[in-house]
N, C-alpha and C positions, 0 to 999 in steps of 0.2 A: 504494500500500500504506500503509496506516495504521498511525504508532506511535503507542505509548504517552503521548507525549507532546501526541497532537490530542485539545483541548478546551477549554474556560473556563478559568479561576483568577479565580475573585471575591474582591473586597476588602470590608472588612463594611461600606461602603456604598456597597455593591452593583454598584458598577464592575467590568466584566468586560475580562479581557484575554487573548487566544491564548496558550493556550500552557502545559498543567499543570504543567510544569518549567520555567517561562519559553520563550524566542525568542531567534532568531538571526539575525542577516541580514549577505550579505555585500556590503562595498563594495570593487568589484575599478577599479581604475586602470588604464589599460592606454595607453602615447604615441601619440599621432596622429602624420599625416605629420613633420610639425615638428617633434616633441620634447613638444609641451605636452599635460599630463594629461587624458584622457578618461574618463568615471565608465559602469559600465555600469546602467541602470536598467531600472527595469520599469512598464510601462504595466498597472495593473491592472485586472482586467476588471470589466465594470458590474455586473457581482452580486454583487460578492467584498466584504470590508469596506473602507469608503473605496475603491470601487471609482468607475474615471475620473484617481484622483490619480498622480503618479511616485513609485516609492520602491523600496527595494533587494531584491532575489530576497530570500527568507526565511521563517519561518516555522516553528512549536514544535520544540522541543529535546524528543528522548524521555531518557526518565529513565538510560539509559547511556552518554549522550553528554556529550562536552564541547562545550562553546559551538563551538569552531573546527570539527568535526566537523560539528557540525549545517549551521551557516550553509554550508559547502563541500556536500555532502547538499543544502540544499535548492537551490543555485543549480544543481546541476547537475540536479535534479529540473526545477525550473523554467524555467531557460534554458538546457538540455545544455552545462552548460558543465564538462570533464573537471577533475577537480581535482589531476591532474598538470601541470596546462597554466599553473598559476596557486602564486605565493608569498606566504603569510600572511606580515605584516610585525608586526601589532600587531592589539590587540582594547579593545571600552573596553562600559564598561555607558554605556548612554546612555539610558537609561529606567529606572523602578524604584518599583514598587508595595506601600502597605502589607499587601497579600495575599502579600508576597515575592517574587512575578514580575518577573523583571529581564529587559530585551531587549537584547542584547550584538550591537553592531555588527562583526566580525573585518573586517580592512583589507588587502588583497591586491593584489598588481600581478601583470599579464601584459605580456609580453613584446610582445605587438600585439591591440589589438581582436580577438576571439575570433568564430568566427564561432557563432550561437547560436540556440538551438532551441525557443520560444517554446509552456509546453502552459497548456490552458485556463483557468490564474488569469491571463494577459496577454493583450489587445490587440497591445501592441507592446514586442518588445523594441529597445533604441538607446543606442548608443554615444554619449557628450553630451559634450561640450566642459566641462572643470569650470565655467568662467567661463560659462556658460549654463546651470547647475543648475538657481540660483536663480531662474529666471524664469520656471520650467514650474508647475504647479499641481502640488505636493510633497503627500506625505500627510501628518496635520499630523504624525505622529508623529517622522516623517525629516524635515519640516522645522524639529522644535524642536532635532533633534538636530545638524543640517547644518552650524553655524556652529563645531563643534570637530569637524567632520571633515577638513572640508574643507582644501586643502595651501596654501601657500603654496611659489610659486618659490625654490628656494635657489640661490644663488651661492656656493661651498663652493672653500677656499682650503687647499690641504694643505703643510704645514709635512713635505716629503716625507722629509725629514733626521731629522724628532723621532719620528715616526712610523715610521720603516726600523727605528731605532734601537731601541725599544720593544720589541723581541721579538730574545733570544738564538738568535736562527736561525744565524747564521755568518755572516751579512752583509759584516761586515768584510772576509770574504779576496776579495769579489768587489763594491764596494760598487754601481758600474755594472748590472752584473747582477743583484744583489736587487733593484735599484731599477725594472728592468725588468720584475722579474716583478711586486710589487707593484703598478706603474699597472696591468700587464694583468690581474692577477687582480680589482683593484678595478673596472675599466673592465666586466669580466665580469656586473657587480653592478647595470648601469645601464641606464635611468633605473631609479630605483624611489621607493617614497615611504619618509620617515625620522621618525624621532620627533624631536622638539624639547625642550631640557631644560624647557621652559613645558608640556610636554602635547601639543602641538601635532603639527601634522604639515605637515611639507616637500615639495616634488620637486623629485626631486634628475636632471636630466637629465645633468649633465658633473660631474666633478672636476676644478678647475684647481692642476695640481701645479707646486711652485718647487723649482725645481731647483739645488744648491750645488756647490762642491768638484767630489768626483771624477765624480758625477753628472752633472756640466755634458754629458760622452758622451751620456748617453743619448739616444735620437732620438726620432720621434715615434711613438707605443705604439701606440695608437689615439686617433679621432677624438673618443671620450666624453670622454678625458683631456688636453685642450691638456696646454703645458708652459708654465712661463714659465722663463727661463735668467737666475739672479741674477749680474750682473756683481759684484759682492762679497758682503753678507751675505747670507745666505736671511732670516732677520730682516728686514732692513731693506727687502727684496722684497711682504715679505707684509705688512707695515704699508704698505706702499706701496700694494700694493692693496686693503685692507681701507678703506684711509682713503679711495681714488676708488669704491668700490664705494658709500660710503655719503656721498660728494659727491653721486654720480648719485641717489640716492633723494633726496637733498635737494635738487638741482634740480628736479626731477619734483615735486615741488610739497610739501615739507614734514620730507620722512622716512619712515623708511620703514615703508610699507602705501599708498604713494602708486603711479601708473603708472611705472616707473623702470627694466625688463628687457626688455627687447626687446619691449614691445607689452603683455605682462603687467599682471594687476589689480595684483599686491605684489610685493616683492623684499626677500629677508633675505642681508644677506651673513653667512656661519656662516666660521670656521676653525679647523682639527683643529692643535693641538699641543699639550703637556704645557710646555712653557718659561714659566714663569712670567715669565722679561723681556720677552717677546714678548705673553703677553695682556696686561699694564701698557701697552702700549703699544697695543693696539687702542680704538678706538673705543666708547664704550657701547653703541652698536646693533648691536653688532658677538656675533651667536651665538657661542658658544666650546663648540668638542664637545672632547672628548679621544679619543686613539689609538685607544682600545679599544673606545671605541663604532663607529670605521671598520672597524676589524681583525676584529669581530665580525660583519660582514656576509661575510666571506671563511667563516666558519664553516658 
């Protein structure tokens, strides 16, 4: 069924691009056996434009839509892919024409490789190893846009104590208990892909939580969420590992964007806390998110 939105937008010289309200396309994440991120693509068929190249389900935005709408819309036109089945995380204009035309990538994780229903704009639909994108023949349009999509591994270190703390929930009269429910509700959340305060984007397979004080109880949540048990500070736990986190990338040949996580292209060590004495003491390479960008994924 045709909307309002299939056709040209010309620019006044005379470049044409899909899409009379601009384009959408989605790029869905979803973990392989392992843990590590797989990108779902589309083999476009030989008649279609830049047909033969890989690039993302997608395709015009009608004039009542919002970008996240369409790109969900057209993947599930494209590759039956139910868009209950799948969580928008973020969205970015990654293209953008003096005719006004902009083509808005929306960024979504599922829960496992989906299985998927390929109609006559694909050859092939397939599940790709992030780390194997780049090597297929991309459309150029996805492939100009590729290099700020794409996630890097995070090793994410939660300051469990600053974070519990953060939110007048009542924590206090049970601190063991809230601290239970938080790794599980967080662990609930994972993997998924995150924003980075550069733009960028993360995955995020595990939260590694340090554990303090009356906490020390808690056992183990689940398997997303290790624990680490601080024999005295929680502080002095998480600089502890923040500073071996970004040892390992420096042995790995340099710092980090080197081979440095378990087999991984790159590795960022990130950690969530609000304590100012504790980011003074991390490392420069060292991500710093605060509580509320975590707390905000329980939302």
């Amino acid at each position: 069924m045709r909307g309002d939105g299939d056709g040209w937008a010309k620019s006044e010289d005379g470049i044409r691009h899909w899409g009379k309200f601009g384009a959408a396309g989605l790029l869905l994440r979803a973990p392989a056996a392992d843990g590590t991120p797989t990108v779902l693509l589309q083999h476009r068929a030989q008649w279609s434009h830049q047909g033969g190249t890989w690039a993302l389900p997608g395709g015009a935005r009608d004039s009542h839509e919002s970008t996240v709408h369409a790109a969900v819309r057209e993947a599930e036109e494209e590759a039956g892919i139910p868009g209950g089945e799948l969580r928008v995380r973020a969205e970015r204009v990654t293209a953008r024409a003096s005719s006004g035309w902009s083509y808005t990538t929306v960024i979504a994780d599922a829960a496992g490789p989906l299985t998927t229903v390929p109609n006559g704009e694909s050859t092939e639909l397939r599940w790709v190893p992030e780390d194997q994108v780049s090597g297929l023949l991309l459309h150029p349009g996805f492939a100009a846009s590729w290099p700020q999509l794409r996630s890097t591994p995070v090793r994410l270190l939660l300051d469990t104590a600053n974070v519990l703390g953060s939110r007048p929930n009542g924590w206090w009269r049970d601190r063991a208990g809230a601290t239970g429910e938080l790794l599980a509700a967080l662990a609930a959340t994972l993997p998924r892909t995150i924003e980075l305060p550069d733009g960028g984007f993360g995955w995020l397979p595990r939260i590694e939580a340090v554990l303090e004080g009356q906490a020390r109880t808690v056992g183990a949540v689940d398997a997303r969420v290790p624990v680490h048990v601080a024999a005295g500070s929680g502080d002095d736990e998480l600089a502890l590992l923040a500073g071996a986190g970004t040892e390992l990338a420096m042995a790995a040949g340099g710092g980090v964007g080197h081979p440095a996580f378990g087999g991984v292209d790159e590795h960022l060590t990130a950690v969530v806390t609000a304590d100012r004495g504790l980011r003074e003491r991390l490392p420069e390479t060292v991500v710093q998110l605060s509580p509320s960008s975590v707390l905000g994924w329980l939302d």
